[in-house]
C-alpha positions as CSV (number, residue, x, y, z in Angstrom):
1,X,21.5,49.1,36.7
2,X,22.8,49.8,40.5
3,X,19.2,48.1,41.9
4,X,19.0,45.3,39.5
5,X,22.4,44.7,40.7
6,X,21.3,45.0,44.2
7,X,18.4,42.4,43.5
8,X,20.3,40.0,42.1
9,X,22.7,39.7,44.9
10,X,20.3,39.6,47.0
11,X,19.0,36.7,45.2
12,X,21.7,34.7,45.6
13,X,21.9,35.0,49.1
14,X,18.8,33.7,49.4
15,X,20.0,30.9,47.3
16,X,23.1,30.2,49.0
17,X,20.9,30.5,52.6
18,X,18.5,28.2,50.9
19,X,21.3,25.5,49.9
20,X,22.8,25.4,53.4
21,X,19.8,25.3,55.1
22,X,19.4,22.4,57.8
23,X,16.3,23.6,59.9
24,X,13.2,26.0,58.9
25,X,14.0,28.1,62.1
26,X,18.0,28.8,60.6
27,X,15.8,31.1,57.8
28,X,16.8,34.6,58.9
29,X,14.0,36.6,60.0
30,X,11.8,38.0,57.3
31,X,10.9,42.1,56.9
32,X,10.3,42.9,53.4
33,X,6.8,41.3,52.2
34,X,8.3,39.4,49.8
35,X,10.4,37.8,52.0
36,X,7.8,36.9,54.3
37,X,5.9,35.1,51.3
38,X,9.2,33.2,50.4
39,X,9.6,32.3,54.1
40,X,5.8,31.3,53.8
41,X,6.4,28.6,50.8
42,X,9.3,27.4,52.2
43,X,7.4,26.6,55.5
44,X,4.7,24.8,52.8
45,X,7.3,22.7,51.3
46,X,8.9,21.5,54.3
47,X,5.4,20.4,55.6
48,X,4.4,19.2,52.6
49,X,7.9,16.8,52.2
50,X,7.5,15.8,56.4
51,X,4.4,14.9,55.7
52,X,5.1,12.7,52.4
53,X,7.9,11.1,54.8
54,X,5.2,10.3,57.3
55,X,3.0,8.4,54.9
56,X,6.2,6.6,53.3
57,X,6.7,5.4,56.8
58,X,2.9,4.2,57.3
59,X,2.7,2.6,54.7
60,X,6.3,0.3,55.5
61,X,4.7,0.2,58.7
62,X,1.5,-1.4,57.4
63,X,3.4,-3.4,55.0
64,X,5.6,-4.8,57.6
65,X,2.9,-5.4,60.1
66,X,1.0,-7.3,57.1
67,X,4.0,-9.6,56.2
68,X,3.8,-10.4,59.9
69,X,0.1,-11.1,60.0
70,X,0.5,-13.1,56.6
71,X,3.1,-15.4,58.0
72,X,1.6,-16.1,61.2
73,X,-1.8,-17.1,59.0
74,X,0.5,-19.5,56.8
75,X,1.7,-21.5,59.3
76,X,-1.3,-22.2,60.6
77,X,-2.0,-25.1,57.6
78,X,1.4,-25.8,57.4
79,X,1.9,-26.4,61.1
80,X,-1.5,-29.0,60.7
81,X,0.1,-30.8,57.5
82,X,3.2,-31.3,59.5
83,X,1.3,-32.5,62.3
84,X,-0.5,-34.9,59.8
85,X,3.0,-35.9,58.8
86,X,4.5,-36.4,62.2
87,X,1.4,-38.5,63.6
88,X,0.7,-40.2,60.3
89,X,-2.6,-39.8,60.1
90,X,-2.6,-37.7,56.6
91,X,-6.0,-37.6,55.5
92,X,-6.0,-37.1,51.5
93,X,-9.2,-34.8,52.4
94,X,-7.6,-32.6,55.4
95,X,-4.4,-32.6,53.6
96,X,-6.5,-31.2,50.5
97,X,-8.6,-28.6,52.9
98,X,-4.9,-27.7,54.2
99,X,-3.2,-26.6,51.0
100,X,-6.4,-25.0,49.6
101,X,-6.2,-22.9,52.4
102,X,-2.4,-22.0,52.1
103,X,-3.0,-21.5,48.4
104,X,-6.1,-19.2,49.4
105,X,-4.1,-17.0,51.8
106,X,-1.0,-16.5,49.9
107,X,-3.8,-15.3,46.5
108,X,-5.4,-13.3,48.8
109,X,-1.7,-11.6,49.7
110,X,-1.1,-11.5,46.0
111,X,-4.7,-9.6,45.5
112,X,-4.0,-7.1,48.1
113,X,-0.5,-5.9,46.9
114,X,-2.0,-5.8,43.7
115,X,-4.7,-3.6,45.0
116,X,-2.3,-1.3,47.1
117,X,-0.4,-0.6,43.5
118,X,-3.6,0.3,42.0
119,X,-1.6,-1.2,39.0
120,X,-4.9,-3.5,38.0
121,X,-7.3,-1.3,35.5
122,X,-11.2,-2.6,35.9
123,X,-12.3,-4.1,33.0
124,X,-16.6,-3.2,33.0
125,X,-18.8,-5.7,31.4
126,X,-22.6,-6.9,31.5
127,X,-22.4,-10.2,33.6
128,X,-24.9,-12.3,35.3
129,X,-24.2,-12.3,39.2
130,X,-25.5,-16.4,39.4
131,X,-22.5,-16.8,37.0
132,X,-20.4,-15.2,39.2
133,X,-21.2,-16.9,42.5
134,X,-21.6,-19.9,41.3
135,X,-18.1,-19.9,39.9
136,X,-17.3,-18.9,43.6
137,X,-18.6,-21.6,44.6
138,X,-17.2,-24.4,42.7
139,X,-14.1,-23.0,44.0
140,X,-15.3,-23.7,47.6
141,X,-16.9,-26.8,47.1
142,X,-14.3,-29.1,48.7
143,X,-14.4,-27.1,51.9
144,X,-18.2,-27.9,51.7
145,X,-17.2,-31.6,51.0
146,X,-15.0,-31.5,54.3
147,X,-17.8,-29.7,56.8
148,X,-20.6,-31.3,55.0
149,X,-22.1,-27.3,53.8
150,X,-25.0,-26.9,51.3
151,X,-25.0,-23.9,49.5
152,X,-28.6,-22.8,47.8
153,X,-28.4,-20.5,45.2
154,X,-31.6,-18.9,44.0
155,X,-32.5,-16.2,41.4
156,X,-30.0,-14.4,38.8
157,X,-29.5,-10.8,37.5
158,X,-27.1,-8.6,34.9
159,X,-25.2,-6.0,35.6
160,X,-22.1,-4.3,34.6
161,X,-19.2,-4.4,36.8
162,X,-15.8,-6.1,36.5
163,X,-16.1,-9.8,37.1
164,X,-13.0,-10.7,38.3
165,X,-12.9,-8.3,41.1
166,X,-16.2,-8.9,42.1
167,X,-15.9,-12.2,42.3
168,X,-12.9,-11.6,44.6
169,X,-15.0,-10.0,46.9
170,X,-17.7,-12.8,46.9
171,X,-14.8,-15.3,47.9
172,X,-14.1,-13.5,51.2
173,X,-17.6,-13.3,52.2
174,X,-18.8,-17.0,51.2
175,X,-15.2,-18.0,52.2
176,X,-16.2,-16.6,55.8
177,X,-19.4,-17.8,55.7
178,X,-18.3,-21.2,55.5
179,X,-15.4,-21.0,58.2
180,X,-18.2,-19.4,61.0
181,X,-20.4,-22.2,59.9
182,X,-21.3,-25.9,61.7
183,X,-20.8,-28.9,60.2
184,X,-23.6,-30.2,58.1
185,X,-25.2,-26.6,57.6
186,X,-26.8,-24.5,55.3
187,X,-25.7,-21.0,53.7
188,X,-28.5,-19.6,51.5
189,X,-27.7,-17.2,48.7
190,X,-30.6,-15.0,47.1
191,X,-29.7,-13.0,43.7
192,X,-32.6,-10.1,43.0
193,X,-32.4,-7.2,40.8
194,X,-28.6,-6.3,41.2
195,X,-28.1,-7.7,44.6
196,X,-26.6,-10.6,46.5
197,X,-28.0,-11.5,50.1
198,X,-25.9,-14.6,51.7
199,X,-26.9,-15.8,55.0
200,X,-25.4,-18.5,57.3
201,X,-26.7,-20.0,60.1
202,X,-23.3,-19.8,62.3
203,X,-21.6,-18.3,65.2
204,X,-22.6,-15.3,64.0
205,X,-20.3,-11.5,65.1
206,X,-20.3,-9.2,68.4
207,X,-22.6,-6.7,68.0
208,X,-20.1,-4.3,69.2
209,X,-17.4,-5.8,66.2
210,X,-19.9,-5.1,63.5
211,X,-19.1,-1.2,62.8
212,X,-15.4,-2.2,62.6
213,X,-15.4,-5.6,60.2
214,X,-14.5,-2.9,57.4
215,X,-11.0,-1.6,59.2
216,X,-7.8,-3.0,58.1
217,X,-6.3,-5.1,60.4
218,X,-9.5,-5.8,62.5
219,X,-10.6,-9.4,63.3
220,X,-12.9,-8.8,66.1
221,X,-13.5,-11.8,68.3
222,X,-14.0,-14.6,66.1
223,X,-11.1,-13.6,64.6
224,X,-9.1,-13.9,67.6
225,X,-10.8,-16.7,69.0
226,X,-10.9,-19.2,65.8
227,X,-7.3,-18.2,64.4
228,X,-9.2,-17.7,60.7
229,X,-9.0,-14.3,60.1
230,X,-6.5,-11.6,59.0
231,X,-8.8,-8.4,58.7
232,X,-7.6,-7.7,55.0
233,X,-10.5,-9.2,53.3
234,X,-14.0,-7.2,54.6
235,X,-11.6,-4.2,54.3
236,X,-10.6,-5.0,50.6
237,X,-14.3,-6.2,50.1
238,X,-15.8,-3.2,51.2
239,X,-12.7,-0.9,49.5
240,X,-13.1,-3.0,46.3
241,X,-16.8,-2.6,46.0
242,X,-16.8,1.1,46.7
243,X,-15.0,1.2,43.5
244,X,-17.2,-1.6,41.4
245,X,-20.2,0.9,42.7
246,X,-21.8,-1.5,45.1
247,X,-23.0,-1.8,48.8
248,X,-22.1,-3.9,51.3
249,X,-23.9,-3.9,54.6
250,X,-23.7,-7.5,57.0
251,X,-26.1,-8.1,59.8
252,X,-25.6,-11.0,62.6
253,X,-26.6,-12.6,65.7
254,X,-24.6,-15.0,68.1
255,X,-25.6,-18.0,67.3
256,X,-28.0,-17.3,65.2
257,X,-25.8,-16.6,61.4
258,X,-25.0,-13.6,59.7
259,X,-26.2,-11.8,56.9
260,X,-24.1,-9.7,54.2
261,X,-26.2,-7.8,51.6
262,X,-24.1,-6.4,48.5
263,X,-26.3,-4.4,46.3
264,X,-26.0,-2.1,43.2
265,X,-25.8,1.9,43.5
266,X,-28.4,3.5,42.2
């Protein structure tokens, strides 16, 4: 009875030293082994909730520095529409090219805190991939119109995947495809068995960028140079596809166009 007493008394202190606790290094120095193994998970826990406020602080950081990025990219159309305005030379087919873009960005916003929830379950069906792009490129078509763009599609295969999401992904790559693009060129698209090839004949990427066009944030040269880019959509493409079981690998010469290949897993 004495040493259960004992015990419990000296489980309150412990308790009470545990309640008032500010700093890990205030723990009074352990002898007993099962002291040291409480000093031990307390030392777990206190890394494990520094480390938790860390990531809470990334991710506000990311989140602030994308709200940033975002709002930089929107003015871009809205400063043109209100040059259009101001000058009075409002073409109904710029003014047109202008919202689709400010539409475009702010869905793409939408996508990615939808993504960053992983609130959106993927629906699997059997579809067929000319289906897909083609629908992707109806929604495309008047930026086509504007830079005079011909799209060729060739072939068609099924497979199962989550339309909707891949057909998110297809958006950024033709979407890019027809930014880096002349006027009054040609992107080719080639559907085989479970795989989409599109190619463009445009200004093509750095070597050097190409091993970074799947980090978040990155723009690479073009990016910088042309204003077009905000480095979220390769990184969602290739993040998205990961998860739709697919590859994604892009080739590209200056001036020559660029290649992206997005194939099945095996």
């Amino acid at each position: 009875m004495f040493w259960s007493i004992l015990s419990y008394q000296s489980f309150k202190r412990k308790l009470l030293t545990l309640e008032n606790l500010k700093a890990v290094e205030d723990l009074p120095k352990a002898h007993l082994p099962s002291e040291v193994a409480y000093q031990v998970l307390i030392n777990r826990l206190v890394a494990a909730e520094a480390q938790q406020v860390l990531d809470i602080k990334k991710e506000q950081d990311d989140l602030e520095g994308l709200v940033k990025m975002w709002s930089h990219q929107m003015k871009i159309p809205v400063s043109a529409m209100s040059l259009m305005i101001q000058t009075n030379q409002m073409s109904k087919q710029e003014l047109k090219g202008q919202v689709f873009r400010l539409e475009n960005d702010i869905n793409n916003l939408l996508s990615y805190l939808k993504y960053k929830q992983e609130n959106d379950d993927y629906r699997f069906t059997q579809i067929s991939l000319k289906t897909s792009v083609s629908s992707v490129i109806k929604k495309f078509s008047s930026q086509c119109i504007a830079k005079k763009i011909q799209i060729n599609l060739t072939g068609d295969s099924e497979v199962i995947t989550d339309a909707k999401w891949l057909e998110f992904c297809l958006s950024q790559v033709i979407d890019n495809a027809i930014k880096y693009s002349p006027f009054e060129s040609e992107i080719k698209i080639v559907i085989n068995k479970q795989s989409i090839e599109i190619q463009d004949f445009g200004i093509g990427i750095l070597k050097e960028d190409i091993p970074r066009l799947f980090e978040q944030g990155f723009t690479g040269y073009n990016g910088h140079e042309h204003q077009k880019a905000t480095g979220l959509g390769l990184y969602m493409t290739k993040q998205i596809l990961d998860r739709l079981g697919f590859d994604i690998v892009i080739s590209s010469q200056i001036d020559q166009g660029t290649k992206v290949l997005i194939k099945k897993n095996k």
